[in-house]
C-alpha positions as CSV (number, residue, x, y, z in Angstrom):
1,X,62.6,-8.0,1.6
2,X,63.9,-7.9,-1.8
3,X,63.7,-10.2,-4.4
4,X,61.0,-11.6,-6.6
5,X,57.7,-11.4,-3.8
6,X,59.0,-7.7,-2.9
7,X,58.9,-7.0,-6.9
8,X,55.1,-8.8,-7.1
9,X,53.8,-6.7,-4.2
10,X,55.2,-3.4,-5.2
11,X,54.1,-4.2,-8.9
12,X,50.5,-5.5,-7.3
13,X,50.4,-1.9,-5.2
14,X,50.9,0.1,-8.5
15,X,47.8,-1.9,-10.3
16,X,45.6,-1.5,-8.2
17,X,45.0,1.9,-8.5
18,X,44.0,1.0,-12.3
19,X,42.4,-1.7,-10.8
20,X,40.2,0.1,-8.8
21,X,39.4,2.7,-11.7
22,X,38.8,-0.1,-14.2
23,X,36.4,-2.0,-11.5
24,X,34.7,1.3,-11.0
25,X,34.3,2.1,-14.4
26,X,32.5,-0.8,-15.2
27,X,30.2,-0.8,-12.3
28,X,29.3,2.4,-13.3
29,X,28.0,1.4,-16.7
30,X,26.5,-2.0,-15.2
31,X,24.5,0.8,-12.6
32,X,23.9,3.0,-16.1
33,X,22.9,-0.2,-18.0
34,X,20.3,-1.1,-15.4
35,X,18.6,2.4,-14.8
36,X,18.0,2.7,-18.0
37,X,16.1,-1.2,-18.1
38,X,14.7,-0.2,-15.3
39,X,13.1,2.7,-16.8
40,X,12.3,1.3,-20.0
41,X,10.5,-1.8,-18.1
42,X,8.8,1.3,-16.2
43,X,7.6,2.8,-18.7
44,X,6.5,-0.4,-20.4
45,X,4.7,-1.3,-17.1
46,X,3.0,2.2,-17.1
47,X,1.4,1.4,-20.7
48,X,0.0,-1.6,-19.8
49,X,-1.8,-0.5,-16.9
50,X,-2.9,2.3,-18.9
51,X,-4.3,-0.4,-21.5
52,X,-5.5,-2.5,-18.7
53,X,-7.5,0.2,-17.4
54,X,-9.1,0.9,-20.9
55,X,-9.7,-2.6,-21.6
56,X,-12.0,-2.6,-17.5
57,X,-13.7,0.3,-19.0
58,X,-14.6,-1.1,-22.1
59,X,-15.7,-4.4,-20.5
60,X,-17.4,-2.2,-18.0
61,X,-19.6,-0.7,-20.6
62,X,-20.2,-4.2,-22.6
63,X,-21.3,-5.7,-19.2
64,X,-23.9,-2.5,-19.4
65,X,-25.0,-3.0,-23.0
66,X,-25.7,-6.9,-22.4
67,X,-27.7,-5.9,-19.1
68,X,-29.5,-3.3,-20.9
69,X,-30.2,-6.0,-23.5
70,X,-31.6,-8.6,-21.2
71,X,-33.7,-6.3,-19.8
72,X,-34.8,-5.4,-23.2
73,X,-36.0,-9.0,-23.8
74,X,-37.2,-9.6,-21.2
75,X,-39.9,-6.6,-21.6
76,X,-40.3,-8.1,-25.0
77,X,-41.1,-11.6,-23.4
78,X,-43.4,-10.0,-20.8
79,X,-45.1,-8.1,-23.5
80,X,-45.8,-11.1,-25.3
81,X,-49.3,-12.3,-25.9
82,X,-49.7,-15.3,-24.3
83,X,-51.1,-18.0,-27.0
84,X,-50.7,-21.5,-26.9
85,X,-48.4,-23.0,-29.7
86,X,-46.7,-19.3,-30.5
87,X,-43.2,-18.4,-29.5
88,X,-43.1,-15.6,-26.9
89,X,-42.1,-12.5,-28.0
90,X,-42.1,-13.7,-31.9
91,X,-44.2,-10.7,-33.2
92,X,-44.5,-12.7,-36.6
93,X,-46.9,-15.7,-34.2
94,X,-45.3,-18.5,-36.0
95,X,-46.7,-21.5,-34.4
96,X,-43.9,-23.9,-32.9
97,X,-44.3,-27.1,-34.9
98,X,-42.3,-29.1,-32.4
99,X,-45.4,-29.2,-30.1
100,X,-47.8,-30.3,-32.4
């Protein structure tokens, strides 16, 4: 088989070795490109659930201090004297005017 198809093939089996190399070589920084996302994004993925963990503890401890303060008024209500006309728990007994 001579002639121009026999000159394409032979001229088609010494590229493809480049081919191949070039193909490779570029895959191989694609693969390089993507671990190094990869660990970037894990490492950004690490820091938020480091910060998501803070911010539960922190909530954590407000839902504490707001319990802790109920409680607190509500031993202050309790505590109280109970007088007609005066605000429970207002240890200055200002009458409530919008009773009277």
């Amino acid at each position: 088989m001579d002639g121009p198809q026999s000159r394409i093939n032979v001229d088609l089996s010494n590229a493809l070795p480049d081919i191949s190399r070039e193909m490779s070589s570029q895959l191989n920084a694609r693969e390089q490109s993507l671990a190094a996302k990869n660990r970037s994004l894990s490492n950004e993925n690490n820091q938020l659930e480091n910060s998501n963990r803070q911010l539960r503890s922190e909530n954590q401890g407000l839902k504490l201090d707001i319990r802790s303060l109920e409680q607190e008024m509500r031993a202050r209500d309790n505590d109280a004297p109970s007088v007609p006309g005066y605000a429970a728990g207002n240890d200055k007994g200002q009458m409530i005017d919008d009773f009277f």
